[in-house]
N, C-alpha and C positions, 0 to 999 in steps of 0.2 A: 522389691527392695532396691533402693538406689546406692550406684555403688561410689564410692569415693575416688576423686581424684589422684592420684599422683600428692599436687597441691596442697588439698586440703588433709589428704590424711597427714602428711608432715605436719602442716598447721596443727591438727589436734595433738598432734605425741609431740611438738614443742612444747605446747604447754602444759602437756601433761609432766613432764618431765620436768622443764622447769619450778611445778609447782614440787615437786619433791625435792629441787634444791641444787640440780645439775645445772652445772656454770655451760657445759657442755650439749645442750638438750640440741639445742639445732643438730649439729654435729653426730651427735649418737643418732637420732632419728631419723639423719638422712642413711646413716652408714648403715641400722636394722632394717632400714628401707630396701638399701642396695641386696642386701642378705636374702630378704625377703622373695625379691622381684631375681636374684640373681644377676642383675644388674650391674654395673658401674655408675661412677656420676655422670657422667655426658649423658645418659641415656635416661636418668631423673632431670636432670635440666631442660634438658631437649624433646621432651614430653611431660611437660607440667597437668596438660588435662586428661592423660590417657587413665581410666578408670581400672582401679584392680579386683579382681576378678573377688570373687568370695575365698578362693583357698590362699591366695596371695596376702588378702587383708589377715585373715586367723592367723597367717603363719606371720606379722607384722606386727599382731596384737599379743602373741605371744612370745616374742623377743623382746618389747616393751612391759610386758609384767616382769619378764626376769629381770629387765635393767631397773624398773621401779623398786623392785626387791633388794636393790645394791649388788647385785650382780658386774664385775665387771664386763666391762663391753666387749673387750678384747678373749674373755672368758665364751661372748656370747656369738660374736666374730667368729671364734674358732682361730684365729693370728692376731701378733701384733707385729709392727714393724719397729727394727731394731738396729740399729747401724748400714742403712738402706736397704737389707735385708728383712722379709716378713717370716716370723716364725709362728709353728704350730705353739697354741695353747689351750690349757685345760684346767680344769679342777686341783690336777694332779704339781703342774708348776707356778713357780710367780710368774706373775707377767712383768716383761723385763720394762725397766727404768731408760728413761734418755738417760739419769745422772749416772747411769752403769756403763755407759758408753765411751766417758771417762777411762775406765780402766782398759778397755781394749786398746784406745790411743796411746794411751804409756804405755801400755805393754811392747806396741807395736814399736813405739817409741825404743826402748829399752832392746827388743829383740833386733832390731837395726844396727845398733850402736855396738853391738857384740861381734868378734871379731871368732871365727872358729881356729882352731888350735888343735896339733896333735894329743894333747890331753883331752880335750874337750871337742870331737869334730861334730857332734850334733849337739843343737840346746834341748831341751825337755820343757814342756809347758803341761800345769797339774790344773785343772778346775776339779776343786772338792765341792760339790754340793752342787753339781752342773744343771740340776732342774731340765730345765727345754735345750740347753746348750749353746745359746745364745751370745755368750761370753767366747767360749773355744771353736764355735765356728765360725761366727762372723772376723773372729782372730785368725784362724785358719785361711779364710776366705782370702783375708787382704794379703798374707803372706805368701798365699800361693798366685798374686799382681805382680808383689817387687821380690827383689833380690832381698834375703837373707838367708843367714848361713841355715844350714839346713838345720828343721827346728821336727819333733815329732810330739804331738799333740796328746792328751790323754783328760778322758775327763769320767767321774764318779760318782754315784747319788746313793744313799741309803737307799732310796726308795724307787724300786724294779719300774713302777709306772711312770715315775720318772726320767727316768733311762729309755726305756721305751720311748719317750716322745721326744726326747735328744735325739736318739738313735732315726729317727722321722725326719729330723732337721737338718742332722748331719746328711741325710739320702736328698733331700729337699731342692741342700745348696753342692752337691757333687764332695762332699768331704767323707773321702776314705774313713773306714774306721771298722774296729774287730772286736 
């Protein structure tokens, strides 16, 4: 059996991909690629004709069925990247939005602009519905860069599997949490 290049397997799961309707198929196919091979992109670029083995291609062909299935990629990834941070995900949370990334900056915004007070010497920060936690750590993240007043973090999920993969993120990026 002849094995596939690098190359040309891209080649086929572009257009396979494509035909399913993905604006994205280059992109996904390289990125299940990297998955695959365990790789980075330098090292698909930089070996376009190195052939993959027989367990490398199955395990390529079978991150391309789940992405043909409408699986997201980031689902399939196992992270996505979120406010230059990469967070775990799963089944279990959303995969976070650039347009969410929005709110961390006003937040960030907002928590700067507050002055602490003997009434008030710590601010409080709530995410209700914190899924992967993407929101209050990458928020955390930046606030433990600059000066603000001192802010203590808290975040909640109905759902335990959820929390658990927050709780993963929060360990991830170095953010305390109980």
């Amino acid at each position: 059996m002849t094995l596939l290049s690098i190359n040309k397997a891209l080649a086929r799961a572009t257009i396979e991909l494509k035909s399913c309707g993905y604006d994205s198929a280059s992109l996904d196919s390289r990125l299940l690629l990297e998955k695959a091979l365990d790789q980075d992109s330098v090292f698909i670029l930089a070996n376009p004709n190195t052939p993959l083995t027989n367990l490398e291609y199955s395990r390529f062909r079978r991150y391309l069925r789940r992405r043909k299935k409408g699986e997201p990629i980031a689902y399939i990834l196992g992270y996505k990247e979120f406010f230059g941070l990469n967070f775990r995900v799963n089944k279990h949370v959303l995969v976070p939005r650039p347009e969410t990334e929005w709110l961390v900056e006003h937040s960030l915004q907002y928590l700067l602009s507050q002055t602490p007070s003997a009434a008030r010497p710590m601010l409080r920060v709530m995410d209700m519905g914190t899924g992967s936690g993407c929101i209050v750590v990458a928020l955390a993240k930046e606030v433990q860069k600059i000066k603000v007043p001192p802010v203590r973090f808290y975040a909640t999920d109905i759902s335990s599997k959820s929390l658990r993969i927050a709780k993963q993120n929060a360990n991830l990026h170095h953010i305390n949490h109980t």
